[in-house]
Every structure is written in C-alpha cells, then in structure tokens.
Kinemage of the C-alpha trace (Angstrom):
@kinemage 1
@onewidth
@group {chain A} dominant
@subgroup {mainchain}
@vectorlist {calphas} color= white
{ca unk a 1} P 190.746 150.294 114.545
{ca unk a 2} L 193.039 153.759 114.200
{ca unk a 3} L 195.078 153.573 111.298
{ca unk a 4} L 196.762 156.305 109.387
{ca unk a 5} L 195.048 157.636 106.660
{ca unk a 6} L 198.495 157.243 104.651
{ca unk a 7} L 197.667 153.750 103.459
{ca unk a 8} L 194.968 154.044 101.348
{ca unk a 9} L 197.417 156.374 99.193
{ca unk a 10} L 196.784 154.967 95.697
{ca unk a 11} L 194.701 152.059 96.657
{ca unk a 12} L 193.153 150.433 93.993
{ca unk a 13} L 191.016 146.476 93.957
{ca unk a 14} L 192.378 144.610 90.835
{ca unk a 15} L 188.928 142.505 91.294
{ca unk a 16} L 186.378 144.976 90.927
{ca unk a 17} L 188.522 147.928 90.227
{ca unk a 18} L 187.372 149.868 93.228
{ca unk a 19} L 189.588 153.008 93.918
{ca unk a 20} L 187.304 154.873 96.492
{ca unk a 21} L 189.433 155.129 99.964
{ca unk a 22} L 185.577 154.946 102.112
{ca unk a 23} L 185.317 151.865 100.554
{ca unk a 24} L 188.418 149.810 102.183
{ca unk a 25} L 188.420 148.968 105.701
{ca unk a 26} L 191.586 147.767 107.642
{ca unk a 27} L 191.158 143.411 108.030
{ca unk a 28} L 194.339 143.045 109.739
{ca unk a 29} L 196.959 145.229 111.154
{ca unk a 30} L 200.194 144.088 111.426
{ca unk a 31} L 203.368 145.497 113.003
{ca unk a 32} L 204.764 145.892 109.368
{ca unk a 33} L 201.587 146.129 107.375
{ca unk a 34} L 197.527 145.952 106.958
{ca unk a 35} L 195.469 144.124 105.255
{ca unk a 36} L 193.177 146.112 103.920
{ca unk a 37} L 188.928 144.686 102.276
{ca unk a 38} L 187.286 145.570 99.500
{ca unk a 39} L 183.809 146.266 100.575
{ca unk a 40} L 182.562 146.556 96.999
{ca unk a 41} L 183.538 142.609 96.415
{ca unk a 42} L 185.390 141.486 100.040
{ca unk a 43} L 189.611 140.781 97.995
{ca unk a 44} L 191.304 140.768 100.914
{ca unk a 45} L 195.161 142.909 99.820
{ca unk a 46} L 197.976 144.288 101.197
{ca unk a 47} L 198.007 148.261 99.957
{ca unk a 48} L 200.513 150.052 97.714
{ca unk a 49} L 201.518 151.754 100.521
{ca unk a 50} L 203.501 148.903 102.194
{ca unk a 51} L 205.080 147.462 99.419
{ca unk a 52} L 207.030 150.103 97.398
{ca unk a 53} L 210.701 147.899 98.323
{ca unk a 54} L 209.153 144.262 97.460
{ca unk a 55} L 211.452 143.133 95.216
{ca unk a 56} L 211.420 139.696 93.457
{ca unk a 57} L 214.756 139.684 91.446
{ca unk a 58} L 216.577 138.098 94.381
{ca unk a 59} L 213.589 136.495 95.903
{ca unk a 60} L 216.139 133.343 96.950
{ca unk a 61} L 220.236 133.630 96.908
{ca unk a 62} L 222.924 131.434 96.463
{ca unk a 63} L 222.619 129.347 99.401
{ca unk a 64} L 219.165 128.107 98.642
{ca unk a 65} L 220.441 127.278 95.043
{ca unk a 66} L 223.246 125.487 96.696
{ca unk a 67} L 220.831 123.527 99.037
{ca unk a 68} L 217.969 122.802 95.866
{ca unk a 69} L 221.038 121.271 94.387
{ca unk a 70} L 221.538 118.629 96.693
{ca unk a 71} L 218.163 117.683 97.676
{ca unk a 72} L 216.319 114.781 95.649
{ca unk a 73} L 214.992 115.613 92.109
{ca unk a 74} L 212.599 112.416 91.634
{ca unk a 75} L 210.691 113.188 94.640
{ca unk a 76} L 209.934 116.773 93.525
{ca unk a 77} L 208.882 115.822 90.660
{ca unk a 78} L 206.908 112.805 92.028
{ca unk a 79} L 205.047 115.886 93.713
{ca unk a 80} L 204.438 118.196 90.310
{ca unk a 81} L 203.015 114.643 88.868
{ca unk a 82} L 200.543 115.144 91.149
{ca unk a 83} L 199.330 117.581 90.028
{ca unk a 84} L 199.569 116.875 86.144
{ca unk a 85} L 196.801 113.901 87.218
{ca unk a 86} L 194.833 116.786 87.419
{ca unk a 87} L 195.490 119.150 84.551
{ca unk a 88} L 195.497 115.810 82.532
{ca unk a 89} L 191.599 116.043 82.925
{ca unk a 90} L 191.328 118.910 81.120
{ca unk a 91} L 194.522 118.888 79.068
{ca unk a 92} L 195.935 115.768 78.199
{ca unk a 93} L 198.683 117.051 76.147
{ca unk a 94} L 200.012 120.564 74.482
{ca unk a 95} L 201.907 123.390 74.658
{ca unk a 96} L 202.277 124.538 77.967
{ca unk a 97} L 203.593 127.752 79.537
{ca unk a 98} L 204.589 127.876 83.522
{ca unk a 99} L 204.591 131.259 84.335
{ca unk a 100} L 206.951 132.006 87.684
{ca unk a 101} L 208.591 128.644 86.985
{ca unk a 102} L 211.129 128.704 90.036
{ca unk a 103} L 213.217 125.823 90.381
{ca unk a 104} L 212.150 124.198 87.176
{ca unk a 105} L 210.521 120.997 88.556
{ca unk a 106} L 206.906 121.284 87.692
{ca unk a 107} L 208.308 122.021 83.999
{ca unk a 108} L 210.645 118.798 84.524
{ca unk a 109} L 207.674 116.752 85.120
{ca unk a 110} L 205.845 118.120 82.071
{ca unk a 111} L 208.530 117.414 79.913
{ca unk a 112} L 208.580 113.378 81.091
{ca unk a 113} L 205.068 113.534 80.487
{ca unk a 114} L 205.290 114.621 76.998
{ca unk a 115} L 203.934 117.879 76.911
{ca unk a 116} L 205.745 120.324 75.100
{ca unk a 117} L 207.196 123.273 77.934
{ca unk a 118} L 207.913 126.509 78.189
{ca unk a 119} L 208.728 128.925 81.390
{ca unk a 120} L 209.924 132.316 82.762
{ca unk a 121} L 211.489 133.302 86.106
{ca unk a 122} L 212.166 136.753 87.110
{ca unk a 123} L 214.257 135.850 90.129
{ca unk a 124} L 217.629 134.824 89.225
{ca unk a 125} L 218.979 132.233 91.040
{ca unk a 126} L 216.017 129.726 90.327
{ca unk a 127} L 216.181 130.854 86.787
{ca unk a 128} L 219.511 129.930 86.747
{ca unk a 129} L 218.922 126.658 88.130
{ca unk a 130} L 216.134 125.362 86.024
{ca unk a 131} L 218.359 126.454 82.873
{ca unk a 132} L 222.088 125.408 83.603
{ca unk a 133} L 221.082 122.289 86.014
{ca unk a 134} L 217.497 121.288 84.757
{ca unk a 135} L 217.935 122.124 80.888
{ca unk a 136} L 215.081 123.700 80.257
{ca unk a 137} L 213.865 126.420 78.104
{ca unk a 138} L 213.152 129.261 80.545
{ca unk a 139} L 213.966 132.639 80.371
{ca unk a 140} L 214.860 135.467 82.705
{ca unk a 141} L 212.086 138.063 82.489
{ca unk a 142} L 209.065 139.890 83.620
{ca unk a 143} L 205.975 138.664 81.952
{ca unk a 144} L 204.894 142.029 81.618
{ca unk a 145} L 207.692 142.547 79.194
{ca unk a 146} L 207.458 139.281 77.603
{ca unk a 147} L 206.033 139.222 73.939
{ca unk a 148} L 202.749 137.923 72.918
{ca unk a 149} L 203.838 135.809 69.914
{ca unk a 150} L 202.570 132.438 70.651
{ca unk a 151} L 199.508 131.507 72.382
{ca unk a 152} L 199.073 128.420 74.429
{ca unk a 153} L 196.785 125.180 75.651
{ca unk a 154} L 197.825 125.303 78.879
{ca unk a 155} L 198.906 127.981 81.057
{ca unk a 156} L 200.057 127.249 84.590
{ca unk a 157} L 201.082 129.746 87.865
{ca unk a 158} L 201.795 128.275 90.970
{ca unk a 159} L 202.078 130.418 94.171
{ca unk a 160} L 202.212 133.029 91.713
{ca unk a 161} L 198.950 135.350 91.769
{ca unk a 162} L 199.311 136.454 95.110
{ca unk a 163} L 202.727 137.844 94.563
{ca unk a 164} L 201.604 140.699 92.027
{ca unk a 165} L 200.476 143.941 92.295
{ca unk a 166} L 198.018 144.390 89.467
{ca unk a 167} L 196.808 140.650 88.946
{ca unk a 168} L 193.860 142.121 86.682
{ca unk a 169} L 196.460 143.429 84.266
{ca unk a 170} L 198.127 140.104 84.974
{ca unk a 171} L 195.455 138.251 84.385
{ca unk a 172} L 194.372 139.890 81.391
{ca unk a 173} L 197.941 139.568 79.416
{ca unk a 174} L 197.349 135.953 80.375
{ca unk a 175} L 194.254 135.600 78.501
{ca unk a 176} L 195.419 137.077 75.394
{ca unk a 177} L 198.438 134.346 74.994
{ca unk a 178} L 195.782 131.498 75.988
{ca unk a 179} L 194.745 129.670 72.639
{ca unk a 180} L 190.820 129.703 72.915
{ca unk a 181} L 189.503 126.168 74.427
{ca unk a 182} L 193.013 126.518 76.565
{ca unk a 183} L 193.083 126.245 80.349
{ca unk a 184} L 194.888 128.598 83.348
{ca unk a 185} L 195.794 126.348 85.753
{ca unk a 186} L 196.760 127.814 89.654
{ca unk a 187} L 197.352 127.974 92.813
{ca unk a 188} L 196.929 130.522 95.371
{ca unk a 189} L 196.577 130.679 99.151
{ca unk a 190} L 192.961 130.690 100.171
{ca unk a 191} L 191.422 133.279 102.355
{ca unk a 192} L 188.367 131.357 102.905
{ca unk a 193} L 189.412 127.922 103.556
{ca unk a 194} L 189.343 126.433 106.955
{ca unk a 195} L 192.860 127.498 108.492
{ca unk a 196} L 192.626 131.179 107.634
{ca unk a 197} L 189.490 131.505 109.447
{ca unk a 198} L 190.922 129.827 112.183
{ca unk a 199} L 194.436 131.564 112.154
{ca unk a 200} L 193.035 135.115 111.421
{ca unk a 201} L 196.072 137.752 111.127
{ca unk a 202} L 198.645 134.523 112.814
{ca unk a 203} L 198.044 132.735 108.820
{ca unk a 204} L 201.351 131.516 107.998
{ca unk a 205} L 200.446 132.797 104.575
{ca unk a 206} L 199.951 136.104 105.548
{ca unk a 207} L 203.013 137.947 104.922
{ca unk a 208} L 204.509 141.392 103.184
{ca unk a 209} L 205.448 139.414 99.948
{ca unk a 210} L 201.812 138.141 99.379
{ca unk a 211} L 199.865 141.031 98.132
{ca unk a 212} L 196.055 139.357 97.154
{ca unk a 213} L 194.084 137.047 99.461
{ca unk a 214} L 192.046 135.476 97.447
{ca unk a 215} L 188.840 133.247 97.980
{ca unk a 216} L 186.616 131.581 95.687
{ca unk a 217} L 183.816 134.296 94.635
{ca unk a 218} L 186.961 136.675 94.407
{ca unk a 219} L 189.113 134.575 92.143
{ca unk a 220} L 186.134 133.675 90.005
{ca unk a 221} L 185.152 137.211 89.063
{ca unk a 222} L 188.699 138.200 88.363
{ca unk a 223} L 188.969 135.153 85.727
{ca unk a 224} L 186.186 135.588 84.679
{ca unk a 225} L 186.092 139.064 83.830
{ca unk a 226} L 188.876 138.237 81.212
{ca unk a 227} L 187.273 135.828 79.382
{ca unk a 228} L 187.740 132.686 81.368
{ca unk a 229} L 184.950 130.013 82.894
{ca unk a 230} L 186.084 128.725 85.736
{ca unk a 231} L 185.453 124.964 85.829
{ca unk a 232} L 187.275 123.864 89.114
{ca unk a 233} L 188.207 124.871 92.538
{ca unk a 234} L 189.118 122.358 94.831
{ca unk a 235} L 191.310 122.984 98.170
{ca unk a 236} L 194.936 121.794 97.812
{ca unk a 237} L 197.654 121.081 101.377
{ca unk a 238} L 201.070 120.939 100.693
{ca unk a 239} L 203.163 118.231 102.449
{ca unk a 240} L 206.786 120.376 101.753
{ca unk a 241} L 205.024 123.418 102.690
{ca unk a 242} L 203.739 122.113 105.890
{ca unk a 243} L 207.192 120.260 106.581
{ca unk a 244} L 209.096 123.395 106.121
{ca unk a 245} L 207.123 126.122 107.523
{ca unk a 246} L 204.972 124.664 110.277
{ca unk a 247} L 207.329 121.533 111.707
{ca unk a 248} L 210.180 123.164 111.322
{ca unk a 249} L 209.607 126.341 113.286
{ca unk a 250} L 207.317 124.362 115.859
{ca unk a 251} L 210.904 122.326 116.414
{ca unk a 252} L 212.906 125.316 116.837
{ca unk a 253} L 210.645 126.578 119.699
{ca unk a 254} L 210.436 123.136 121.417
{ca unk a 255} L 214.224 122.688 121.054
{ca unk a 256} L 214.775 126.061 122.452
{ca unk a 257} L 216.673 127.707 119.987
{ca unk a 258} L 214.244 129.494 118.958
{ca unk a 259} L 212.995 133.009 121.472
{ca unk a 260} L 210.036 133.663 119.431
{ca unk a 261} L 206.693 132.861 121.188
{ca unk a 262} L 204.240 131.696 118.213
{ca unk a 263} L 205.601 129.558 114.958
{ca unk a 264} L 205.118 132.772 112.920
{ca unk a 265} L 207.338 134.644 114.528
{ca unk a 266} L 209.846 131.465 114.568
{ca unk a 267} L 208.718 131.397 110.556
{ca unk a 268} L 210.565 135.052 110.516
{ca unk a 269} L 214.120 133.412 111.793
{ca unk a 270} L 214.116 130.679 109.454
{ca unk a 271} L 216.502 131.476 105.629
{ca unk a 272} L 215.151 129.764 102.727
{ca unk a 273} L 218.319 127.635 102.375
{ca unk a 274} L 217.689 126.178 106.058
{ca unk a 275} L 214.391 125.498 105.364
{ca unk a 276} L 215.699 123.543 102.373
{ca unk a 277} L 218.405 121.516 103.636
{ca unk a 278} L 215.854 120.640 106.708
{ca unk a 279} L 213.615 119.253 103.850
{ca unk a 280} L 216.431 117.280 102.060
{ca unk a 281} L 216.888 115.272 105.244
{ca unk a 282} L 213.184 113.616 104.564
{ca unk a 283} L 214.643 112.866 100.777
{ca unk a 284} L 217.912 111.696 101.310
{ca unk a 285} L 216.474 108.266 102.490
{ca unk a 286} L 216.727 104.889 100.494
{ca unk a 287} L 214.584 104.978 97.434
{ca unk a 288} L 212.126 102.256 98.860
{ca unk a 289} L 211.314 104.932 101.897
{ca unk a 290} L 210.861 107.135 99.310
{ca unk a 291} L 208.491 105.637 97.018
{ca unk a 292} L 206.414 104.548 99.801
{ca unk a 293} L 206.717 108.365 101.211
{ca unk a 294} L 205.266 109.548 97.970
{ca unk a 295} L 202.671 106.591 98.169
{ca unk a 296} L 201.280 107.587 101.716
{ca unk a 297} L 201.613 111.625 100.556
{ca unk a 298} L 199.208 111.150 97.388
{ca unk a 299} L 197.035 109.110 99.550
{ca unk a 300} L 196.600 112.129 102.095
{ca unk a 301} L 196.720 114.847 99.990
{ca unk a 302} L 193.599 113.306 97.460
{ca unk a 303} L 191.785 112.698 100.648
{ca unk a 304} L 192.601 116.189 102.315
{ca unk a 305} L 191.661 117.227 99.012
{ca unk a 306} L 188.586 115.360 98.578
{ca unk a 307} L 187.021 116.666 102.120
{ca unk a 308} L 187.462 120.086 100.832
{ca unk a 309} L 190.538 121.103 103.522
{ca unk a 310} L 193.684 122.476 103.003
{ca unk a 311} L 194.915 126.392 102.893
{ca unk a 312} L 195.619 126.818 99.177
{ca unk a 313} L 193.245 126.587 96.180
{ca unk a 314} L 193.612 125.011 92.923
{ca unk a 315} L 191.842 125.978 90.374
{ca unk a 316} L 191.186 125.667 86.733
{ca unk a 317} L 189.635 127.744 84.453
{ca unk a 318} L 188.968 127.686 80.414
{ca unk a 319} L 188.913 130.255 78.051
{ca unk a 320} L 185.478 130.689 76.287
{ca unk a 321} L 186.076 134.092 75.124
C-alpha cells in the first residue's frame, strides 16, 4: 500500500515504546487517516500525524446536554449497575475515582451504592451536567494537570483509553494515585474481538477520535508495565451503543433519508444530540416496560458476555507494585 512517508512524522508506540518508522506498517487507510501497527508488539494506532486538531474540550455541545436532560436517569443508571456487579467482585466498597466521567451516571450509581466518588471531565458541557444537574463532585480538568494528593481503591475509565495520545504516560500517572491492593477498572474497544475482524477498516469504532486499538496481549503489557496484574478481561456489547450507532443509521438508509451507502458513512450524518433524543424514545415508556427492558438487557448482555462476544473489552487489573 503507497502511503506518504509524512505520517510516520513523530510516531511513537505507547505499548512498547517503539519509535523506529521501518517498524510501522499502514493496517488501514482511510480517506481521512491510517491506521498504522506496531510490528515490535502488533497496538494497532492512529499516528500523530492525523490528529494535531482533535480536540476534546467541546467533545458534545449544548444540544446533546439539552437532549441528556430529558432522557430517563434510572435507566442509565440501571445500566452503570451493571457494571458495579462486576467491580463489586473485586471492590466491594471505597474510594473511587472515574476518570473521563461524562454525563455523571456511572458516578450516580456509585454514589447509591455507597461508595464514596470522585470524577473529572475535560469536556465542558458533560462536566457541567454531572455538576449543576447530577450534584456531584467532578471537576473540569485534564488529568494530566490534576494533582496527585490522594490515592485511591478503585479507579475507573470508560471509553476513555482509546481517546489519548500517550496512554503509557496515562497509564502511568494512573498507577501512582492507585492505593496498592487497588483496582483500574476499563473499557476500551477491542481490536481482536469478533466484529473487528469481521468489519476490518468498516469498524464502527474505527474513527479519527479513537487513537489506540487495543487487544488483549496489547492492553496487558501496557498495565502491566506500570505495576498492575491484570486479573480480568472479558468482552463487553453495549445495548445504547448498538441502539444508537448501528439501528439508527441502518434506519436512516432504509427510510431513505439517508444517501450514504454503508451505516458508517450514515454514522458520519448523525449529531450526538439526534442520536440521543432517538435513544430517549426507548426510555420514555411506562416504568413497567422499563424494568422489564432492563431485565431482558442484563439477561443478554451476561450471556453475550459469557460466550466471549461483543466489540469492547472490560477489564480489570490490580496493583501489585
């Protein structure tokens, strides 16, 4: 595959720490981007080169905030439960510190349950959200420039680690505010799994804002190279995800009024805030549709879970060192 020699300007593995350009070769080419493999370890990243104007400080506007508003609070939190039955395994209780906290729901959840929460957001409007509506203690700012005063039992980052740059120095900052015995909890999209083999370079995933592809052996040599034992990966499907960014753009297309010829492309059209509101119609229904909604989606997702498919990974890992 021809590709200019421009994008390996700078190029750097946060896994293995790899900076020699003979030692990438292009995955995927895009229209807009590549994604580039380290042949040293096989991270599959997006290079420096393509995104110099990402930009998470307005990573959702005013519109979304206005459609998060109206949608239905129990049932997103019903969802984070979820997935406190399994950080209770390893963590009944503690101080607990979501990192990338968006709309403040998984904190929400944490706080019913009696752990004792803590969050940042870097992108405003969700920030704003989880403070003024939610009331919780988040702040606004980058964890990079966040001080290392406290250390914690729990740290959690969902959809987070693909996002950043340098997720070694990430990753490492992270281990020095985890109490020792303390366990990183999250989730990622995963290269390996089933529908990114099958998908290839059409992965919904796949996209400018998510920098790291990571799959199992990658993700457990970056933990572990800061100190942490990773004790659990198992494959994770999200219901809202799937609702919102594989229904709805199928819809479009069948409905005509959509004039893109695959769901990614439809995926492009789609704002946040319509993506939202599209979701709030499946939570707007009478509170006995709901429950039994969430009792059907636990059922699936344990089960998806269980036989190992979905496109994300959860994992947990515990610091030993």
């Amino acid at each position: 595959m021809q590709v200019s020699e421009d994008i390996f300007e700078d190029i750097r593995c946060c896994v293995c720490g790899n900076t020699d350009k003979k030692a990438f070769t292009v995955k995927y080419q895009k229209s807009n981007f590549a994604v580039v493999t380290c042949n040293s370890c096989n991270l599959h990243f997006i290079p420096p080169y393509y995104r110099k104007k990402i930009d998470y400080g307005n990573y959702k506007d005013e519109k979304v905030t206005e459609a998060v508003r109206k949608g239905n609070n129990w049932v997103k939190v019903q969802r984070h439960k979820l997935r406190f039955d399994f950080i209770k395994k390893y963590k009944p209780s503690g101080d607990l510190f979501d990192l990338g906290a968006g709309w403040g729901h998984f904190m929400l959840a944490g706080k019913e349950l009696g752990y004792n929460v803590y969050g940042i957001e870097i992108s405003e409007q969700p920030y704003l959200y989880s403070k003024n509506d939610l009331k919780l203690p988040v702040d606004h700012i980058d964890f990079f420039a966040m001080k290392e005063d406290k250390q914690y039992d729990i740290v959690t980052l969902w959809d987070v680690l693909e996002h950043i740059d340098e997720a070694d120095k990430f990753v490492e900052k992270i281990a020095r505010i985890t109490k020792k015995d303390g366990i990183l909890v999250l989730q990622v999209p995963q290269i390996d799994s089933y529908f990114a083999k099958k998908h290839k370079d059409n992965w919904k995933m796949m996209g400018l804002d998510h920098v790291n592809y990571f799959g199992k052996d990658t993700i457990t040599i970056l933990l572990e190279k800061y100190g942490f034992k990773v004790e659990k990966i198992k494959s994770s499907f999200e219901l809202k995800l799937f609702i919102m960014y594989t229904i709805l753009p199928l819809l479009k297309r069948i409905k005509g009024t959509s004039k893109a010829k695959t769901t990614q492309e439809a995926n492009y059209e789609i704002k946040a805030s319509e993506r939202q509101n599209y979701f709030n119609k499946f939570t707007s229904r009478p509170m006995w549709q709901l429950k039994l909604f969430v009792f059907i989606h636990n059922i699936i997702y344990n089960l998806l879970s269980f036989f190992n498919i979905g496109e994300e990974m959860m994992v947990v890992a515990r610091k030993v060192k």
